[in-house]
Kinemage of the C-alpha trace (Angstrom):
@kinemage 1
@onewidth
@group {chain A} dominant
@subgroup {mainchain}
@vectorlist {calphas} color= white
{ca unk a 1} P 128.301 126.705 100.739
{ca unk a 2} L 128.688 125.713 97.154
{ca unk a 3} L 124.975 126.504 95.724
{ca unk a 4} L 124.784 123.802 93.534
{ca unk a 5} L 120.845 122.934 93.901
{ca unk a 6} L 118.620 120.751 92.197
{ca unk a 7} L 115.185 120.911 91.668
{ca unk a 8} L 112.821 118.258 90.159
{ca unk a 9} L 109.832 120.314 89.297
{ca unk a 10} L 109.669 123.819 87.751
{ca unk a 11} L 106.816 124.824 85.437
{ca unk a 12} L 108.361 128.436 84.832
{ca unk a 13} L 110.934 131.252 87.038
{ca unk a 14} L 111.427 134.816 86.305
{ca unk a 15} L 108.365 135.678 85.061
{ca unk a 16} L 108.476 133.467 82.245
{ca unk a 17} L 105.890 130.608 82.396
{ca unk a 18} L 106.274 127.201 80.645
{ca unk a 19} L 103.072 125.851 80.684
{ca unk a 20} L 101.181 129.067 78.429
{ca unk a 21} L 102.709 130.980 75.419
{ca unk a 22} L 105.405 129.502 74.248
{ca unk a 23} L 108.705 131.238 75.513
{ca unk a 24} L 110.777 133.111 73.078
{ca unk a 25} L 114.448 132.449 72.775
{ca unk a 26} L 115.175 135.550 74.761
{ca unk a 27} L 112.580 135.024 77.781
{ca unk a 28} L 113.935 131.491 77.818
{ca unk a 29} L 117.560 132.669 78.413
{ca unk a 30} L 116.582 135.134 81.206
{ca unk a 31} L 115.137 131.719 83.032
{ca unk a 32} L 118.478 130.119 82.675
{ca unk a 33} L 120.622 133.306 83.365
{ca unk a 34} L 117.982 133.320 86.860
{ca unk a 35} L 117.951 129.932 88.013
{ca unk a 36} L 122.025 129.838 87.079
{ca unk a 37} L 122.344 133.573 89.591
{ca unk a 38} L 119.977 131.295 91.997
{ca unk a 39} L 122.325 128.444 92.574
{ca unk a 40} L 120.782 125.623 90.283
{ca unk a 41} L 123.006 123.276 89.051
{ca unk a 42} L 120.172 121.364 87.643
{ca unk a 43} L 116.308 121.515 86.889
{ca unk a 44} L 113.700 119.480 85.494
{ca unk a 45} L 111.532 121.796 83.434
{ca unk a 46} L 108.131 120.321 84.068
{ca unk a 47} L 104.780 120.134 81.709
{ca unk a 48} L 101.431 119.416 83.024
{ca unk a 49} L 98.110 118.228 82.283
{ca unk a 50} L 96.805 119.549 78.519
{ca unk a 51} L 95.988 117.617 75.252
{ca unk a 52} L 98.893 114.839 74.599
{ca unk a 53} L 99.670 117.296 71.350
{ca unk a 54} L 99.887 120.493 73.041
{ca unk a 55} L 102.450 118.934 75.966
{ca unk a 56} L 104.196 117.452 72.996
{ca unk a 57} L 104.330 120.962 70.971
{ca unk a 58} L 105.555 122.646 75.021
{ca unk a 59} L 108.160 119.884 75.357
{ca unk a 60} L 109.685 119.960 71.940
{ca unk a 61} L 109.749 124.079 71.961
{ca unk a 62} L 111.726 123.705 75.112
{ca unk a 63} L 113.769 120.956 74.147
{ca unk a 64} L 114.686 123.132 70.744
{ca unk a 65} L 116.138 126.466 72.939
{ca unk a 66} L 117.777 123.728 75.642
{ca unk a 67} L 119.837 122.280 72.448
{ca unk a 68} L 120.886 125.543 71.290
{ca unk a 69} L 122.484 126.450 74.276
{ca unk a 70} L 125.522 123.891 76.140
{ca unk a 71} L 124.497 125.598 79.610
{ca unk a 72} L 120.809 125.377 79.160
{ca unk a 73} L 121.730 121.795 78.538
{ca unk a 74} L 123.980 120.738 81.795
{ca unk a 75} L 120.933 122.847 83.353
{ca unk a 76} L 117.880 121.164 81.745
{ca unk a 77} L 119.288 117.826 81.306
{ca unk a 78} L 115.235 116.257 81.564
{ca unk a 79} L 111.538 116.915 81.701
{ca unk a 80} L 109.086 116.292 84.475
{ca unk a 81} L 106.044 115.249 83.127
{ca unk a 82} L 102.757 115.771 85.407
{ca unk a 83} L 99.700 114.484 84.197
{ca unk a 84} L 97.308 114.169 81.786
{ca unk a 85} L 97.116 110.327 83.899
{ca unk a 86} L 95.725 111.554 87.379
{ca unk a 87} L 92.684 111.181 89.410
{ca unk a 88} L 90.055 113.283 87.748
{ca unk a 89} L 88.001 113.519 91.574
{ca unk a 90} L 87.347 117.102 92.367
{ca unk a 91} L 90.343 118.127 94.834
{ca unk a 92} L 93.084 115.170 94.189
{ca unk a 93} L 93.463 116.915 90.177
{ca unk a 94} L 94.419 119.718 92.218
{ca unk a 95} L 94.598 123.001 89.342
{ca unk a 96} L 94.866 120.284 86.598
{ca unk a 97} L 91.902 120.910 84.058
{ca unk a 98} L 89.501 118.206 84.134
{ca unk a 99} L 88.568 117.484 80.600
{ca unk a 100} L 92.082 117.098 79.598
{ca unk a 101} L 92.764 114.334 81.931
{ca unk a 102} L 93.438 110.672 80.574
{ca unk a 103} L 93.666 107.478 81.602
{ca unk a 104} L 97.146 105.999 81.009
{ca unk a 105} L 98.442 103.647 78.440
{ca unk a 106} L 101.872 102.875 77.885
{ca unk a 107} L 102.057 104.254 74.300
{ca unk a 108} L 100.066 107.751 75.528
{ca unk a 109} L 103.350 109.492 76.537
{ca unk a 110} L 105.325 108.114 73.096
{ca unk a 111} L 104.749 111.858 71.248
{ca unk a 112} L 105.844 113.532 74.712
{ca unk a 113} L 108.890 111.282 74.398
{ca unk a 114} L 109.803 111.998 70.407
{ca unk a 115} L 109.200 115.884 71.353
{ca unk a 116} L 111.797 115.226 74.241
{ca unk a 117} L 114.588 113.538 71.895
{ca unk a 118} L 114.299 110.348 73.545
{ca unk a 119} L 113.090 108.548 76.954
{ca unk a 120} L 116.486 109.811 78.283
{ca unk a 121} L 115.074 113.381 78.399
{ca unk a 122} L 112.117 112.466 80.311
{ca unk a 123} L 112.990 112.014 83.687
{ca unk a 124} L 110.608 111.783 85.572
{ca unk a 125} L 106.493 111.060 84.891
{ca unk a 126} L 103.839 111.763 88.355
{ca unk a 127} L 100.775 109.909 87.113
{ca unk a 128} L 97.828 108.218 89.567
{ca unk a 129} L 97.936 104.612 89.394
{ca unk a 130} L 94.142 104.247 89.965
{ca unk a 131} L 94.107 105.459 86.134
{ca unk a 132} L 96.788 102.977 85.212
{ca unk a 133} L 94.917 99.932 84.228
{ca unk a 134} L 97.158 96.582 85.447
{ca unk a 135} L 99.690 99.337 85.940
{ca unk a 136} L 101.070 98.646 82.610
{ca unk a 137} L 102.184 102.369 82.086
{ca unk a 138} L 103.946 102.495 85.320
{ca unk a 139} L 105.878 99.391 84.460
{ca unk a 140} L 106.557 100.442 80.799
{ca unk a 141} L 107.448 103.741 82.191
{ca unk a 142} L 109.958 102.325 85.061
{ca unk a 143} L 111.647 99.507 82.807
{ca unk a 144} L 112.803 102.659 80.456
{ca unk a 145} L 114.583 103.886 83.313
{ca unk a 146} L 111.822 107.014 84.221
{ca unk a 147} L 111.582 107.764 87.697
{ca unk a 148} L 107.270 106.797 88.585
{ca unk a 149} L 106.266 109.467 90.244
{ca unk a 150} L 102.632 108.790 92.349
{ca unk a 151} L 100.698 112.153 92.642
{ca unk a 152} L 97.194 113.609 91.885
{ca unk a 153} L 95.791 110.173 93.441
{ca unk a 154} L 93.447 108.851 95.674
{ca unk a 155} L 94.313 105.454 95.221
{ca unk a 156} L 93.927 102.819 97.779
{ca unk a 157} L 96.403 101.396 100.260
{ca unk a 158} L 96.289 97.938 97.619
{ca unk a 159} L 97.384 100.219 94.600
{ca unk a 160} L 100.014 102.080 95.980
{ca unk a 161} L 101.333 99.162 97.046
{ca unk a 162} L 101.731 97.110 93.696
{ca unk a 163} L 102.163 100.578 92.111
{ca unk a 164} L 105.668 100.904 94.096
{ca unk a 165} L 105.786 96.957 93.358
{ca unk a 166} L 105.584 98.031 89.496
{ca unk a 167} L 108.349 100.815 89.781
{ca unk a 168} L 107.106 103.827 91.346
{ca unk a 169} L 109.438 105.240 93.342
{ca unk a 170} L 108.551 108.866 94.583
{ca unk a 171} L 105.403 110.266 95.720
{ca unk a 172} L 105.242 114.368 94.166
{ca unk a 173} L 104.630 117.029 96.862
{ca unk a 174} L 103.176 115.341 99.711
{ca unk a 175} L 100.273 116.642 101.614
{ca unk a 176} L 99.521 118.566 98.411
{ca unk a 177} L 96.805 117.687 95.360
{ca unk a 178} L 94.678 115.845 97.471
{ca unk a 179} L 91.402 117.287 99.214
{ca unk a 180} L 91.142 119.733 101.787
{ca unk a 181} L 88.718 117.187 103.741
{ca unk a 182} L 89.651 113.528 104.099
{ca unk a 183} L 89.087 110.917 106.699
{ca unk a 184} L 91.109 110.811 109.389
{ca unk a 185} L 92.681 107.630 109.376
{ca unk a 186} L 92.657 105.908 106.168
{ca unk a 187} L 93.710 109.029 103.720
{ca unk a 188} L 96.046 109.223 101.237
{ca unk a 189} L 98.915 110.831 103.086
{ca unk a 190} L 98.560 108.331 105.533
{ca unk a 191} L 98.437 105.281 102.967
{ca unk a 192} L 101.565 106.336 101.099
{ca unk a 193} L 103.341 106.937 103.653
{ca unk a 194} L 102.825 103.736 105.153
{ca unk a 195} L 104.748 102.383 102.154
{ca unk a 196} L 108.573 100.877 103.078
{ca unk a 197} L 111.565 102.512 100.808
{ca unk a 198} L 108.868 105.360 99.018
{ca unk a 199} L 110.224 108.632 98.633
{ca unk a 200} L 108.969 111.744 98.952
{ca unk a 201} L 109.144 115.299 97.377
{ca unk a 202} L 107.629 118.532 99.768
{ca unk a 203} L 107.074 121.744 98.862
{ca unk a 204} L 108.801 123.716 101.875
{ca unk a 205} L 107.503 127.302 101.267
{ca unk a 206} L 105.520 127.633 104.771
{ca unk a 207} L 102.160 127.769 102.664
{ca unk a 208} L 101.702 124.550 100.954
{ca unk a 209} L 102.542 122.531 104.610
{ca unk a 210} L 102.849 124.096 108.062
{ca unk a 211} L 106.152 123.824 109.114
{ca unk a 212} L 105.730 121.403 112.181
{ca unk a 213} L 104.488 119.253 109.806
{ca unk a 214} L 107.570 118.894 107.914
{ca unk a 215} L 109.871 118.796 110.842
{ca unk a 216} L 107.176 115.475 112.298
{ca unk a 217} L 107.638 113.540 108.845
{ca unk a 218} L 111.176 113.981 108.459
{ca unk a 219} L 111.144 112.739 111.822
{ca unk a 220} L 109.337 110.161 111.647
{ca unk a 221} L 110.398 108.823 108.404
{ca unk a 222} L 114.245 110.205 108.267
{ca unk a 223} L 115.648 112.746 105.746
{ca unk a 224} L 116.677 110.048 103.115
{ca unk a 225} L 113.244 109.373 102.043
{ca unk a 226} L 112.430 113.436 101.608
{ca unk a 227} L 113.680 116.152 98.724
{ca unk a 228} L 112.541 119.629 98.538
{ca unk a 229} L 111.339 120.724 95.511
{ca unk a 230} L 109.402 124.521 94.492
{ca unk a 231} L 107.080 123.542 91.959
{ca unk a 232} L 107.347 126.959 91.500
{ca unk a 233} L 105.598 128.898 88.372
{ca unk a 234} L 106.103 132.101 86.493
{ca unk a 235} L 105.980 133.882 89.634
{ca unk a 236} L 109.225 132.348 91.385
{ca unk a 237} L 112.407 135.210 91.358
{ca unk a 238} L 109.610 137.859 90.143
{ca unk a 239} L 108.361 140.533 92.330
{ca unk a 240} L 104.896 140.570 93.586
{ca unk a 241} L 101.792 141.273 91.177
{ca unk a 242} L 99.500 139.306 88.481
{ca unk a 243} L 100.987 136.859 86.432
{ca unk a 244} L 99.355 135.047 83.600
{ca unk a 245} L 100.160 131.247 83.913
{ca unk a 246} L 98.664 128.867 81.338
{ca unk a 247} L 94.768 129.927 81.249
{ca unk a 248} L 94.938 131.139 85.093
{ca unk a 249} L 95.477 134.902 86.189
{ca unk a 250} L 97.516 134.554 89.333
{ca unk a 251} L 98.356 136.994 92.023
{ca unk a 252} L 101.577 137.118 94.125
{ca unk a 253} L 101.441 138.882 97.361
{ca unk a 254} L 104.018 140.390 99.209
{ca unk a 255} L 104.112 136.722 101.408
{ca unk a 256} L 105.027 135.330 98.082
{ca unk a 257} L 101.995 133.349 98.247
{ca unk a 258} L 100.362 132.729 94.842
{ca unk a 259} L 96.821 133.007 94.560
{ca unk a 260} L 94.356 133.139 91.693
{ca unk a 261} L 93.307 136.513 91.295
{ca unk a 262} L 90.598 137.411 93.246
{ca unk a 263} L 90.797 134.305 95.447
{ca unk a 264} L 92.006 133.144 98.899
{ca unk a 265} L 93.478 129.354 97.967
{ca unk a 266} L 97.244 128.103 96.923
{ca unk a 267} L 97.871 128.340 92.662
{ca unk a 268} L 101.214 126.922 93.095
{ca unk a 269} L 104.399 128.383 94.540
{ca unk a 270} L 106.911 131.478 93.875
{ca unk a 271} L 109.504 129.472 96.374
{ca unk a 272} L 113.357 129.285 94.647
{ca unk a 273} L 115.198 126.977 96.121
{ca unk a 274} L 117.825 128.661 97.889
{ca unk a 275} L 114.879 130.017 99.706
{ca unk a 276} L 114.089 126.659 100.527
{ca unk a 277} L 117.559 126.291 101.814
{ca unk a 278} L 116.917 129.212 103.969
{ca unk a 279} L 114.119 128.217 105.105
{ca unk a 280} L 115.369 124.274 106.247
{ca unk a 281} L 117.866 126.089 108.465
{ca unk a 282} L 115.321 128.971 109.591
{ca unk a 283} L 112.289 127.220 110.134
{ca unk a 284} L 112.949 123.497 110.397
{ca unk a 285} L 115.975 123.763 112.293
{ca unk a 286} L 118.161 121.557 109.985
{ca unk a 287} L 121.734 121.800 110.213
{ca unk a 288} L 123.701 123.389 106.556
{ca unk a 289} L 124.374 119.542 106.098
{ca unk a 290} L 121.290 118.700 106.121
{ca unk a 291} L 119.223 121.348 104.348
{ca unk a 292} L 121.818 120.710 101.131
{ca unk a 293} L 121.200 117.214 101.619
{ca unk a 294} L 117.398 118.223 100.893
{ca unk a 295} L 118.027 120.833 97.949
{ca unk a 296} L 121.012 118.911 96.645
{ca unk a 297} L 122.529 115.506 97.136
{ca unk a 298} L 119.096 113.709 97.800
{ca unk a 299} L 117.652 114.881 94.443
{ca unk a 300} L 120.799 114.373 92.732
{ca unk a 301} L 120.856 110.898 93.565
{ca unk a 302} L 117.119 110.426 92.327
{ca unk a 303} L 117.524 111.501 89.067
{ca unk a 304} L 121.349 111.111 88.488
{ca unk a 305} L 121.815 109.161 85.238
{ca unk a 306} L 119.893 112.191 83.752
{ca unk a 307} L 122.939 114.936 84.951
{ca unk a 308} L 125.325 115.978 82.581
């Protein structure tokens, strides 16, 4: 197989973490020398929830050693933005830090955009659109040609629905940064999945969603409307031990699960994604075809005016 894998949501790889200490020029080639050995063609380095200045100051740094370098560039062609605009209820913010979330206007995300060198560098945004008043942002956000993301929400059926009417398009790691305990029936899983034409990123690491799971939405749904993303942190291509990842000391078992230290529940993922290649084929039973549909061609066609 040609590894040529693309991944819309990284927040660090190889021990180096994005979303803490800025990364020195040397720590940031190691990532791209990594994820490069690992069979990315292309990855959206991704900056979550902090004060608008301090994503801004991430985003630019980044942007600064991506310029320097013509392969960090066909590699990091745009940023994922998640957050600071998502549900601050306890278990839909997920890890996100409460008192740094925001309710979105369209002109919040303009000094995340000049850090980036232009709306063509962001390409993607996951926001809640419960926090989006008249879904202005979303709209603003969509008729620039960013891919609306829905995520960190517990937003009614009513919402999602003009939300995806407004421009959202994707819905960021289904079945994960929502509560641990929701109704049965009318839950936010449920509701957004209900939606016609909504897509669908999943986190296929065997922690973050059991595996039958998986194998019952694709099913249901069909494979177009899925990609597989890591959302992997620091941790990702590293061995196991304790990792430092924005204010959070994280451990990484020999399971690969990442935990904070000292505790029992998920702190985001160490998966790479030609392990979640592996694991389409291993554990979900999908054909070669079809797992680098999932890793490759279905995430290249969701953000592919952003590819170099």
């Amino acid at each position: 197989m040609a590894e040529d894998f693309i991944d819309i949501q990284v927040n660090g790889y190889a021990g180096v973490d994005f979303l803490g200490e800025l990364p020195t020029a040397e720590q940031f080639h190691h990532v791209v020398d990594r994820l490069r050995a690992g069979g990315n063609r292309a990855v959206l380095p991704t900056i979550t929830t902090d004060d608008i200045t301090t994503m801004a100051t991430r985003v630019r740094h980044l942007r600064l050693l991506i310029d320097s370098d013509p392969t960090a560039r066909r590699l990091m062609p745009a940023f994922h933005i998640e957050g600071p605009c998502i549900s601050p209820e306890e278990g839909y913010r997920g890890a996100h830090r409460p008192e740094k979330i925001k309710p979105a206007t369209p002109d919040l995300f303009e000094p995340i955009m000049d850090a980036a060198g232009g709306w063509n560098r962001i390409a993607m945004v996951t926001l809640a659109p419960e926090v989006d008043r008249d879904l202005r942002t979303t709209r603003s956000l969509a008729e620039k040609g960013v891919v609306v993301a829905l995520g960190h929400t517990n937003a009614s059926l009513d919402i999602l629905r003009e939300a995806q009417n407004a421009g959202a398009s994707i819905f960021t790691h289904l079945g994960n940064g929502c509560a641990s305990m929701i109704p049965r029936h009318d839950n936010i899983i449920n509701r957004v999945m209900s939606l016609e034409k909504m897509k669908y990123s999943l986190i296929p690491d065997g922690h973050h969603l059991p595996w039958f799971v998986i194998k019952l939405w694709i099913k249901t749904l069909g494979i177009e409307r899925f990609v597989f993303t890591t959302d992997c942190v620091a941790p990702a291509d590293a061995p196991p031990g304790r990792y430092t990842v924005a204010q959070w000391q994280l451990d990484v078992g020999v399971d690969g699960m990442v935990r904070p230290a000292g505790q029992n529940h998920l702190a985001g993922s160490s998966l790479t994604m030609r392990q979640a290649y592996d694991n389409a084929i291993k554990y979900l039973d999908l054909s070669p075809r079809d797992a680098r549909r999932l890793t490759s061609e279905l995430p290249e066609k969701l953000i592919r005016r952003f590819l170099r």
